[in-house]
N, C-alpha and C positions, 0 to 999 in steps of 0.2 A: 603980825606975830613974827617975831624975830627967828631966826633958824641956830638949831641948837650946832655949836659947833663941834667937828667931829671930835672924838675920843682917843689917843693913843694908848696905846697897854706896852710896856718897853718891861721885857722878861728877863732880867737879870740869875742866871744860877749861879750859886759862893760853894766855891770848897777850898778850904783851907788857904785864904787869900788875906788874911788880916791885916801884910803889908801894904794893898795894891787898894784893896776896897773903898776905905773914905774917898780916894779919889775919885773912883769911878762914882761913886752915890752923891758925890757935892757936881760931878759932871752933870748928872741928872735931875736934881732937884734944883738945879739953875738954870734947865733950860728957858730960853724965853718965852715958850710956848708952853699954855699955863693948863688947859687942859688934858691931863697926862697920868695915868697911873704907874706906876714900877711894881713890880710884882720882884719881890726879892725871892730869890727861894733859897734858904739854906740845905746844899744837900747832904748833912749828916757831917758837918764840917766839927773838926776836933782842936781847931785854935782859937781864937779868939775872934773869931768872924761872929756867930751871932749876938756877943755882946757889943760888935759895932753896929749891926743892922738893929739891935734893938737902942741903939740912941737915935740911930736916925728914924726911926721908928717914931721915938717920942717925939723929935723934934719937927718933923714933918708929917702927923697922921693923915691929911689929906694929899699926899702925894706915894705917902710908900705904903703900901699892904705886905707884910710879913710871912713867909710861911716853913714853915721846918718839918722836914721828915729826910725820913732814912735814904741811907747813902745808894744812889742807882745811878750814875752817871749823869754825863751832861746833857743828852738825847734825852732820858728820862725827867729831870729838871727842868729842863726847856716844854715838854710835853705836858709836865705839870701846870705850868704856867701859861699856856695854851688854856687847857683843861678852865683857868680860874679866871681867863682877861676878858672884860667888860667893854674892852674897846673895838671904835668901829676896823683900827687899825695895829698888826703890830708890829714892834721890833726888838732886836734881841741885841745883847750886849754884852758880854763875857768881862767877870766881874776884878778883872787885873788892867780892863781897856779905860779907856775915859773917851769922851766927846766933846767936840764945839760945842758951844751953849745952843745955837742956833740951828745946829745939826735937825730937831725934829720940825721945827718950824718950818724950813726952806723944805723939808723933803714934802713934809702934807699939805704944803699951798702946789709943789710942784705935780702932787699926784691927784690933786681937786683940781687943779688948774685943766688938764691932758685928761683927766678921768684915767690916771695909768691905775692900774691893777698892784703895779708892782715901782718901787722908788728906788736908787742907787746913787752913792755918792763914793767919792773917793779916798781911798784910805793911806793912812802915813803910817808908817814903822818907827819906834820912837824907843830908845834907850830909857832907864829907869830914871835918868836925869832930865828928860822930858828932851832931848835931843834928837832932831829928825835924823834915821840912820838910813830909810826908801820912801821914796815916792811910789804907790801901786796904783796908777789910773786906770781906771777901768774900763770905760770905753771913749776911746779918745777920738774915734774916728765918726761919729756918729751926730746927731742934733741932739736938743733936749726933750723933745718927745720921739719915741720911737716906736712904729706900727711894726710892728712883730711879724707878717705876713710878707712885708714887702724888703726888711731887714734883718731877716733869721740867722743872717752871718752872728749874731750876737748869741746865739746858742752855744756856738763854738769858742766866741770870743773872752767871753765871759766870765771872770772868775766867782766859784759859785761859793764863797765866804755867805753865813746867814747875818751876819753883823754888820756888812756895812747898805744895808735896806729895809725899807718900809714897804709893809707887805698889806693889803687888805685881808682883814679875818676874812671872810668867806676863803679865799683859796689853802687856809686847813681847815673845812668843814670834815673832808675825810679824810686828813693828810697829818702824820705824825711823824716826825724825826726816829728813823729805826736806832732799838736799843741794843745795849750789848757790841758796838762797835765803833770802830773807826771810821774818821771822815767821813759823819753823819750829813755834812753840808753837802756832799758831792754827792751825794746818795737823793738825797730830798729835793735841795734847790731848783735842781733842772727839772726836775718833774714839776715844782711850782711854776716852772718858767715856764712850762708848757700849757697850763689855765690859764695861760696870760695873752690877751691881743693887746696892749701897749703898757709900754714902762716910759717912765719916765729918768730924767739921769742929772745931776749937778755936776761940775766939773771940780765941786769944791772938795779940800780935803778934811773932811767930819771929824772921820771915826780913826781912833788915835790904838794904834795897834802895838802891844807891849813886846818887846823882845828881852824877856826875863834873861837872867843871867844864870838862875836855877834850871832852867830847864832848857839849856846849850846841852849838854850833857845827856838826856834823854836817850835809850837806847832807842834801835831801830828792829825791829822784831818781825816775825811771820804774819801781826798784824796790821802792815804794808798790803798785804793781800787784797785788804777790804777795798782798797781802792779799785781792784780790778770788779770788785762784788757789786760795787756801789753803781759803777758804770752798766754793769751787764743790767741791775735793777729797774737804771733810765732805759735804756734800754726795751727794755719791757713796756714800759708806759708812753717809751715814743711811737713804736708801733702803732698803740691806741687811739693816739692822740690825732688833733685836726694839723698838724705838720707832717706828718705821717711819708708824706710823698718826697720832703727834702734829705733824701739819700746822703747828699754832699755833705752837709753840715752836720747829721750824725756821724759820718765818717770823720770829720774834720774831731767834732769832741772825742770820739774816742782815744782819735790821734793825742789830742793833748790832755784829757785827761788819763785814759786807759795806757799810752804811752811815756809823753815826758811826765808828766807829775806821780808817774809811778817810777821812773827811774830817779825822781830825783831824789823818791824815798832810798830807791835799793842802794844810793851811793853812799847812804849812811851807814847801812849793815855792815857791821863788823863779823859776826860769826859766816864764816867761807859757807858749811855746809846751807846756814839759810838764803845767803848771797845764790847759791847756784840753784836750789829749791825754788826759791822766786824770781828769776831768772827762765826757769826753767817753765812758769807758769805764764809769764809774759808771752813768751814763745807761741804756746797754743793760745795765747789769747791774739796774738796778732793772725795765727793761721788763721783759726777759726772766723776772722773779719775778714780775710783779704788783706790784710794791711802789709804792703811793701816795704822794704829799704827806702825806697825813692819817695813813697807816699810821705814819710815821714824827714824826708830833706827836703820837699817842695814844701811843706804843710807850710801856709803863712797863716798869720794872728794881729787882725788889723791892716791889711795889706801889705804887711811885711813879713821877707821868709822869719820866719821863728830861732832856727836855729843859728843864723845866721847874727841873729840879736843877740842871743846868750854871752854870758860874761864867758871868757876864754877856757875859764878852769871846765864848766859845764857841757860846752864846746866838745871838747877834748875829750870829756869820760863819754859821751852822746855818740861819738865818734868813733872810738875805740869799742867800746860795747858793741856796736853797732859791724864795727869791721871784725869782729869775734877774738879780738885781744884782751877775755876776761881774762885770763892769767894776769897779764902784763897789769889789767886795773885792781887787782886782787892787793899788787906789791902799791900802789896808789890809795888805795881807802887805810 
């Protein structure tokens, strides 16, 4: 008797994307890898997006499953589609991105191959003319399977995007993307990362990540905070967890989540009074952990200092901030 080969469920959420879309949905119904559902969710989108998902709808019924309901955010939509996928596996895909054709195939020979729990590949930043603008490798330092117990540097290393991995269903049997907020990824990921004893990794670059030109613009608001939420969250469940005893390397993410990925929000704030408010919330979040000055100029990521890597401009506000010349970065943002 033949073995039935495993299932991917790849969870697409659309709001108001009806430029970006066809691409992302001809990304996936071309993958090479044939067994595969997409679960599209329209979430309450007001342009012309579900009269594209319902072509590809008709023209693919065994590959796309259709669903529409009211507008709840990306967290919510993503959860929805959790809620509906049939697969032994899934992955998620934000519906402005596109993919290699090959993308799900290399990652579910790579996560049957290792028995990893969890799959990652490498992602490109790509202008709307399909022009690569970064290269983001994600773990460069590493082999293609990786025992989680004996390399937990990657806790820390790790950038916890939900989009560029293949995940096995069982690890959200009770696990859902919190609603209602920001940087839902940063919040969740790492907790998945933590029911994990091996992942596995490609060096290739898959998952083609959009740098809209609408949304350069985007203000930066008090909902920069979540970031600090997101971490204290993991937090809470690393205690729980069977890593429990690697002090270092939760120190080490706090560092670069709880610290730089939260400055590199603050340095978009334009309103002064929210800039010093969060600012000011930073502050006790570094008391409250112990986190030094110095902790956070040794911090390396990959075996190299971190900051020391930073493009010059980042450098410098990192720096400044750091040396208490907010004024001086106030006349800089």
């Amino acid at each position: 008797m033949k073995n039935v080969p495993s299932k991917i469920s790849v969870i697409v959420p659309v709001y108001n994307v009806e430029k970006y879309l066809a691409k992302c949905l001809d990304s996936l119904v071309n993958q090479t890898y044939q067994n595969i559902e997409i679960l599209v969710i329209n979430d309450g989108s007001t342009d012309g997006s579900e009269k594209i998902i319902q072509q590809y709808l008709l023209e693919f019924p065994d590959k796309i499953t259709a669903f529409d309901k009211e507008n709840g955010g990306l967290s919510d939509a993503r959860n929805f589609g959790i809620n509906n996928a049939t697969g032994d596996y899934l992955g998620f895909v934000d519906s402005d991105d596109y993919v290699k054709e090959t993308m799900f195939e290399e990652m579910l020979n790579l996560g049957e191959k290792h028995n990893a729990e969890m799959v990652i590949c490498n992602i490109q930043k790509v202008d709307e003319y399909g022009n690569i603008t970064q290269k983001l490798t994600q773990i460069p330092n590493m082999p293609e399977k990786i025992d989680l117990e004996n390399n937990f540097s990657v806790f820390s290393d790790l950038s916890y995007f939900a989009c560029n991995k293949l995940f096995k269903k069982e690890l959200f049997a009770e696990k859902r993307f919190k609603k209602g907020v920001h940087f839902e990824d940063i919040q969740l990921i790492p907790q998945i990362l933590l029911e994990c004893k091996i992942l596995a990794q490609t060096q290739n670059y898959h998952y083609q990540y959009l740098e809209r030109t609408d949304s350069i613009s985007k203000s930066h608001t008090e909902k920069g905070l979540d970031i600090l939420k997101a971490v204290e969250d993991v937090e809470n469940v690393f205690q729980k967890s069977a890593y429990s005893n690697k002090k270092k390397e939760l120190k080490n993410f706090q560092i670069l989540e709880g610290v730089y990925t939260f400055l590199a929000y603050l340095a978009f704030v334009k309103n002064e009074a929210v800039f010093y408010k969060m600012s000011h919330h930073l502050t006790v979040f570094m008391k409250e952990r112990n986190i030094k000055f110095k902790d956070i100029l040794i911090y390396s990521r990959f075996d190299k200092n971190y900051i020391l890597s930073l493009p010059l401009k980042k450098k410098m506000f990192y720096l400044l901030y750091f040396s208490g010349q907010k004024k001086l970065l106030r006349k800089l943002i």
